[in-house]
MIPAMI-520606 format. One line per field, with one value per atom (N, C-alpha, C, CB): residue in one letter; atom name; x, y, z. Coordinates in steps of 0.1 Angstrom, whole numbers, m for minus. Glycine has a CB too. Example, Ala and Ser with C-alpha at 12.3 -4.5 7.8 and 13.67 -1.06 7.14 Angstrom:
BEGIN
type = c(A	A	A	A	S	S	S	S)
atom = c(N	CA	C	CB	N	CA	C	CB)
xx = c(132	123	132	113	128	137	129	141)
yy = c(m57	m45	m33	m45	m22	m11	0	m6)
zz = c(78	78	78	90	71	71	79	57)
This chain:
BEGIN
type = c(X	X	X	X	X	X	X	X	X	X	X	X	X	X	X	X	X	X	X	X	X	X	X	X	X	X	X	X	X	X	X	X	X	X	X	X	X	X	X	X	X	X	X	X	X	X	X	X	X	X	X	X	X	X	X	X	X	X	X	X	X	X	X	X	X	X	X	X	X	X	X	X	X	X	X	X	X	X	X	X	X	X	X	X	X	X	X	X	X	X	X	X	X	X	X	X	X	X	X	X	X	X	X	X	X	X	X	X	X	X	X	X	X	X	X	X	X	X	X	X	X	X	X	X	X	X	X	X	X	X	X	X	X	X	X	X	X	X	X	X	X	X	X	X	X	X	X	X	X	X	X	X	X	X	X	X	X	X	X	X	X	X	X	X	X	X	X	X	X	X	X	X	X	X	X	X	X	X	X	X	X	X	X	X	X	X	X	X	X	X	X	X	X	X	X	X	X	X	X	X	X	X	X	X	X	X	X	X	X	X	X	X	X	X	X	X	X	X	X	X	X	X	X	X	X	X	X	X	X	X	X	X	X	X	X	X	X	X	X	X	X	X	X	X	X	X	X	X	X	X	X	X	X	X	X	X	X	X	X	X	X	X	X	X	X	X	X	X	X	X	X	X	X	X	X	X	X	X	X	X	X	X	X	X	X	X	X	X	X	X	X	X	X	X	X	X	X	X	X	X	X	X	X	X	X	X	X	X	X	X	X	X	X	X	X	X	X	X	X	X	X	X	X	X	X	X	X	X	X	X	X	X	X	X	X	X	X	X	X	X	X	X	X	X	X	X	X	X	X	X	X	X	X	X	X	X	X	X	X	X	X	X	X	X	X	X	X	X	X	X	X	X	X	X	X	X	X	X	X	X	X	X	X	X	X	X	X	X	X	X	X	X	X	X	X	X	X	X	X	X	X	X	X	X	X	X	X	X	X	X	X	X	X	X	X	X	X	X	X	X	X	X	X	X	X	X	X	X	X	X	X	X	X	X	X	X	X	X	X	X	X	X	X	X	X	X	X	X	X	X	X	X	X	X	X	X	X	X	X	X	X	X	X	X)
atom = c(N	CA	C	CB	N	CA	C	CB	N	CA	C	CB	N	CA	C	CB	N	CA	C	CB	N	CA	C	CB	N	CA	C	CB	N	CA	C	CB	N	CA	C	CB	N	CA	C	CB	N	CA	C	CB	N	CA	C	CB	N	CA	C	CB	N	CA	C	CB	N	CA	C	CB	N	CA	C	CB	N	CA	C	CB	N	CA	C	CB	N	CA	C	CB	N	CA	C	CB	N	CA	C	CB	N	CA	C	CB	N	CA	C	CB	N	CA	C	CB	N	CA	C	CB	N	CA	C	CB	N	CA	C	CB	N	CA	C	CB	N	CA	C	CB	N	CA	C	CB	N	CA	C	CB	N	CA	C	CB	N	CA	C	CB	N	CA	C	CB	N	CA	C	CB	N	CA	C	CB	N	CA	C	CB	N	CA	C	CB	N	CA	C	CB	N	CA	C	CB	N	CA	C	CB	N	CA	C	CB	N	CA	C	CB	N	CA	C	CB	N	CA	C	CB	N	CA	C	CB	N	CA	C	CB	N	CA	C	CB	N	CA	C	CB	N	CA	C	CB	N	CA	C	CB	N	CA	C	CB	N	CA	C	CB	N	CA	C	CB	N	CA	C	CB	N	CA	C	CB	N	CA	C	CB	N	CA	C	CB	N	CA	C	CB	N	CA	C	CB	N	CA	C	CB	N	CA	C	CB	N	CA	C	CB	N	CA	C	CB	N	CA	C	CB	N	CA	C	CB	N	CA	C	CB	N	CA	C	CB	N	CA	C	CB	N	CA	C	CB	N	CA	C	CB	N	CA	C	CB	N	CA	C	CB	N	CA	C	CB	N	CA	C	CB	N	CA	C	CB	N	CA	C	CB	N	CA	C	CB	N	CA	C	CB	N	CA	C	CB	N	CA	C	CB	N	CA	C	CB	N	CA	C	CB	N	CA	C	CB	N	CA	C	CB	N	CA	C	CB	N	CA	C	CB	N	CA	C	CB	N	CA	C	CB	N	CA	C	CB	N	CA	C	CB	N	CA	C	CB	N	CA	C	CB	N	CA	C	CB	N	CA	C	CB	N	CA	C	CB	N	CA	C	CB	N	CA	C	CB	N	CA	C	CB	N	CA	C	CB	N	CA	C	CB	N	CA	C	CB	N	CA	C	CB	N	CA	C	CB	N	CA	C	CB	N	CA	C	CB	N	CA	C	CB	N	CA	C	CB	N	CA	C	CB	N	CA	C	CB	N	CA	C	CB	N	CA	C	CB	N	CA	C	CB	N	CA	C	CB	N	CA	C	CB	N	CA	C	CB)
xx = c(177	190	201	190	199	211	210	208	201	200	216	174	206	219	229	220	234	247	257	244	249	248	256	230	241	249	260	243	260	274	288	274	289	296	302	291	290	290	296	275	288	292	308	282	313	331	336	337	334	341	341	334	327	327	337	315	337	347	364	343	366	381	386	380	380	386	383	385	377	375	389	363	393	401	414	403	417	428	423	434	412	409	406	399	405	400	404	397	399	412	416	404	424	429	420	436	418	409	397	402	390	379	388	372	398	406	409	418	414	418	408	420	395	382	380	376	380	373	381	372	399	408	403	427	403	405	397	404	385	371	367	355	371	372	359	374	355	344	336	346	351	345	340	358	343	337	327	348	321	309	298	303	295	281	283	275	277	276	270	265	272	270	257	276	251	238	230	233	234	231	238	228	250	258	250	269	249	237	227	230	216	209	211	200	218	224	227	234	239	240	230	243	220	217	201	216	201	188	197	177	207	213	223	221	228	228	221	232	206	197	188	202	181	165	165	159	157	159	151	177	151	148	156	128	157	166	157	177	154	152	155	162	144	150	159	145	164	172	187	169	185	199	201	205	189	187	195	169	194	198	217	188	219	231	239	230	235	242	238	240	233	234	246	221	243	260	272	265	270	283	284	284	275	280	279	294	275	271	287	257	295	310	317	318	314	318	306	316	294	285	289	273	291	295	306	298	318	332	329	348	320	323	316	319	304	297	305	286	311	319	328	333	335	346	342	346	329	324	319	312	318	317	327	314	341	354	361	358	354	354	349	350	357	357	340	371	336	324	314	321	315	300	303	296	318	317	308	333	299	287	277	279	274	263	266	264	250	253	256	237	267	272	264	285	257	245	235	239	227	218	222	218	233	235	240	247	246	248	234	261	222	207	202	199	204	197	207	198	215	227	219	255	218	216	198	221	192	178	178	164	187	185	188	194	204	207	193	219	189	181	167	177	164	149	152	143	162	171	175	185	176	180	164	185	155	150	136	153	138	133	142	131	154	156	154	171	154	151	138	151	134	115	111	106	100	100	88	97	93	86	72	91	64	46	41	41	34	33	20	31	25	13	7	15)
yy = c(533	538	530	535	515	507	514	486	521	524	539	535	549	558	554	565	544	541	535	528	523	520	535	517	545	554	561	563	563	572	565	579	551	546	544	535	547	545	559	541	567	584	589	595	582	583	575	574	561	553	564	537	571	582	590	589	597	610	602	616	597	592	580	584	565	558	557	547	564	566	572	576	583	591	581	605	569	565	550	562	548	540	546	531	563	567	569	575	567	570	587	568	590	596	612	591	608	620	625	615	615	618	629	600	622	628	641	620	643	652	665	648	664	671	677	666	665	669	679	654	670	683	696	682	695	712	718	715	712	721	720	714	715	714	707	728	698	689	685	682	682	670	681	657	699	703	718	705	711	724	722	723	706	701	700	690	702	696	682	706	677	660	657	651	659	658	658	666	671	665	657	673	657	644	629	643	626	615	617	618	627	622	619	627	631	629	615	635	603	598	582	605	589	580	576	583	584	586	587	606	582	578	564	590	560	551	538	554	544	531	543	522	539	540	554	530	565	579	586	587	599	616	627	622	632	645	656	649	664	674	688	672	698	710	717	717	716	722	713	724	699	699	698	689	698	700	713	701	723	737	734	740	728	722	720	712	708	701	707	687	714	729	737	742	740	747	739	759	725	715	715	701	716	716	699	722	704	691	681	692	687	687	674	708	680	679	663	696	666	655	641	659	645	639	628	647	633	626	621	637	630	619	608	624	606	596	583	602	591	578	574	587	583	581	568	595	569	561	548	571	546	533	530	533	536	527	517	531	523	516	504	522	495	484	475	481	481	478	482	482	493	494	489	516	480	473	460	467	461	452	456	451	469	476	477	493	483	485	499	483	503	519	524	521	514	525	527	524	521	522	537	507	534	543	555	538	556	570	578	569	567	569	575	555	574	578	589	566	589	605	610	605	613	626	626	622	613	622	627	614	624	631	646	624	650	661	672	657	662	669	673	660	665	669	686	648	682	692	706	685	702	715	727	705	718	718	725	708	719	725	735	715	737	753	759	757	758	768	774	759	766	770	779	757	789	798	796	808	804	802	802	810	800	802	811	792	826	835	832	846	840	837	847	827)
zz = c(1228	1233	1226	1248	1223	1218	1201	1219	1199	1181	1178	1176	1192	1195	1196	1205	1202	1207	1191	1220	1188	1175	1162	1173	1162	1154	1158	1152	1171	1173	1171	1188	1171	1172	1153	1182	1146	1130	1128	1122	1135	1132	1135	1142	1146	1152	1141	1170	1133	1126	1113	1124	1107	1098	1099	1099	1108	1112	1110	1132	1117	1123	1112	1141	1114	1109	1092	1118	1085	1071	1064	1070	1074	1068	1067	1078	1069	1069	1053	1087	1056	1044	1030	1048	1031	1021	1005	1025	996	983	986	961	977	976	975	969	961	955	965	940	974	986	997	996	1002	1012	1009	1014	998	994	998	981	984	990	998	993	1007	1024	1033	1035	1029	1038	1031	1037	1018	1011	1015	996	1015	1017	1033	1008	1044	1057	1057	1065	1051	1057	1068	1056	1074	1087	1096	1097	1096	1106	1106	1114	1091	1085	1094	1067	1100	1104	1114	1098	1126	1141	1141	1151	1153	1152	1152	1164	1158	1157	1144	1165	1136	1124	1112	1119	1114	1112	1110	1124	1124	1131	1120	1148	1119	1115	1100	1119	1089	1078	1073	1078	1082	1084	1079	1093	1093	1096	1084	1112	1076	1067	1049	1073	1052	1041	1044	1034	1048	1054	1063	1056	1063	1071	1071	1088	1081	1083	1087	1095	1080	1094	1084	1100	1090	1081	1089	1081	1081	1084	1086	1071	1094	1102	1091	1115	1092	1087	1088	1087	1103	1107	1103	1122	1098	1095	1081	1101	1073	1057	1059	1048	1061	1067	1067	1085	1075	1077	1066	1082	1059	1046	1037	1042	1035	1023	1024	1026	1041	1038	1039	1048	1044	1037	1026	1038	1017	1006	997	1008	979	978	972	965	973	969	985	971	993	1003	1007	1010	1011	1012	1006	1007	989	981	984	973	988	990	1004	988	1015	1027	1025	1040	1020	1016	1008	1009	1004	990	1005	969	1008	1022	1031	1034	1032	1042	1031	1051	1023	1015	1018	1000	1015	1018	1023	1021	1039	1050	1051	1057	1056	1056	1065	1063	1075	1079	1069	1091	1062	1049	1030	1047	1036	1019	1017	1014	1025	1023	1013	1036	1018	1014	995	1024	994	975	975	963	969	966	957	960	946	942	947	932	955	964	977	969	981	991	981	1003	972	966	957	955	955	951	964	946	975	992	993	1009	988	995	980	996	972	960	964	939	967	969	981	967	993	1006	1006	1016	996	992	985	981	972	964	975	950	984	992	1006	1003	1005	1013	1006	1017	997	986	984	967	978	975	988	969	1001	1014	1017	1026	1014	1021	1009	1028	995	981	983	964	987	990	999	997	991	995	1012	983	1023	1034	1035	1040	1036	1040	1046	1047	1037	1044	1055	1034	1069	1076	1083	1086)
């Protein structure tokens, strides 16, 4: 329960307080292409939470961040490096977990279904 609480609290700082630490060129992006509201939260969370720490993302939200888009994924992820609680972290590391989380996602909805 404290792990939930934890993410949602990372997932509101994502959404809200990024947008004000972000460069430019990210912000930009995200307004143009309407970002912050292609994905429902739940898969947000898990997106989130499987490129940023410990997790896996669900078909159903691989499904999701396909149609966010890899444009879009791209700049919120950098967005959220910005932020002052994840300038700990290694930006190559976390942008190596956002393109293979993208590419395993891509890759599970390109695929063709299993006839039965």
């Amino acid at each position: 329960m404290a792990s939930l609480n934890v993410s949602s609290v990372l997932v509101v700082l994502f959404l809200t307080c990024g947008a004000v630490m972000a460069t430019k060129e990210n912000d930009q992006i995200i307004k143009e292409n309407n970002c912050e509201s292609k994905m429902g939260l739940p898969c947000v969370l898990e997106a989130f939470t499987s490129i940023f720490n410990t997790g896996i993302i669900s078909n159903k939200c691989c499904g999701e961040l396909v149609v966010l888009g890899k444009v879009c994924h791209s700049a919120l992820v950098k967005r959220t490096l910005e932020i002052p609680l994840f300038k700990n972290l290694n930006p190559a590391t976390i942008i190596a977990k956002s393109i293979q989380t993208w590419n395993n996602c891509l890759a599970l909805i390109d695929s063709p279904s299993p006839s039965t």
